[in-house]
C-alpha positions as a Python dict, from the first residue, in 0.01 Angstrom:
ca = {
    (1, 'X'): (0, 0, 0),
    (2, 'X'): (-369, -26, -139),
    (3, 'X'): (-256, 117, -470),
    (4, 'X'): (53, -68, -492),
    (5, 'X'): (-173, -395, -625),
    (6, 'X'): (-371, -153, -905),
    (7, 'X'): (-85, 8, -1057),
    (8, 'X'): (198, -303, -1058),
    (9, 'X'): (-166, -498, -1263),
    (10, 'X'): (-208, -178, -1501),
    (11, 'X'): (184, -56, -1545),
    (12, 'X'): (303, -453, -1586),
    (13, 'X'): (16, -516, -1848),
    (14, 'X'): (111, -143, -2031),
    (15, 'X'): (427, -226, -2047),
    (16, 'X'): (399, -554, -2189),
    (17, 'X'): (156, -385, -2465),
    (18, 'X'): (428, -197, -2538),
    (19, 'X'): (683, -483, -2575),
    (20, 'X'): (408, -660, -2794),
    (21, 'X'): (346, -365, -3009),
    (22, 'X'): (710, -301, -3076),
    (23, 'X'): (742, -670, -3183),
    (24, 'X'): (424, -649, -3421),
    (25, 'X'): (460, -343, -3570),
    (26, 'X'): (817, -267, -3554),
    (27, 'X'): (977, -595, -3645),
    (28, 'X'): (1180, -514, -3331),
    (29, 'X'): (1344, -820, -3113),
    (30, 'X'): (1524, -882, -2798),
    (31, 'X'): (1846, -1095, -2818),
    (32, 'X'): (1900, -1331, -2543),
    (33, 'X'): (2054, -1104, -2271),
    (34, 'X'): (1775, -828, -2324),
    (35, 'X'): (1511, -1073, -2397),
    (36, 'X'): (1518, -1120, -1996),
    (37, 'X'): (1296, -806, -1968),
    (38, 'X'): (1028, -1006, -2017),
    (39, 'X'): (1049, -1201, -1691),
    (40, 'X'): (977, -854, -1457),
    (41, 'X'): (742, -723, -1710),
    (42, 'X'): (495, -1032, -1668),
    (43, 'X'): (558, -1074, -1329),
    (44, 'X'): (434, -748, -1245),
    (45, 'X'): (60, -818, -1345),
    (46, 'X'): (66, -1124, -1175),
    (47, 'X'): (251, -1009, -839),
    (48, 'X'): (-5, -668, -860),
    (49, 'X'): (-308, -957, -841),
    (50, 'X'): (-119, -1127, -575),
    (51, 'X'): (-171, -834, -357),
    (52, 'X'): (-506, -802, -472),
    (53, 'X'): (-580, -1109, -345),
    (54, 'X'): (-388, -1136, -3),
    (55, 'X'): (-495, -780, 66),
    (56, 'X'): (-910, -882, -27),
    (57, 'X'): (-970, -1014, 324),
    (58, 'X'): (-883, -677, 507),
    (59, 'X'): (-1146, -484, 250),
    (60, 'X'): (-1473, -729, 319),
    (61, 'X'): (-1776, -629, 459),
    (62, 'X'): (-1827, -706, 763),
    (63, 'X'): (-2153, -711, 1002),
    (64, 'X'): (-2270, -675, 1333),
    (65, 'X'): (-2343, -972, 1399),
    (66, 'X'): (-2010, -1120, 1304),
    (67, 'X'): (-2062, -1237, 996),
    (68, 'X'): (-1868, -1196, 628),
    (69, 'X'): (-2013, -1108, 320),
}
């Protein structure tokens, strides 16, 4: 589960270099039904730093005397 964050943020944002590039460089285009792809590929940056971020508290520092860095 501590990797799961790391690799949705770096596959999701690969993949939609990919989708970008093909658009650029290709000329290629999604029609309507296909052009749906796009909703998981952005999503899965922004869910992987949505883990990030709920999972941060369980990775701080913490001292002896009780307090958080």
């Amino acid at each position: 589960m501590d990797h799961l964050g790391p690799a949705l943020l770096l596959c999701g944002l690969a993949a939609y270099l990919v989708l970008v590039m093909l658009g650029l460089f290709a000329g290629w285009h999604m029609p309507y039904p296909v052009s749906l792809l796009w909703l998981p590929v952005t999503g899965a940056p922004a869910l992987g730093m949505a883990i990030m971020f709920l999972r941060a508290r369980d990775h701080r520092v913490r001292f002896a005397d009780g307090e958080d860095e």
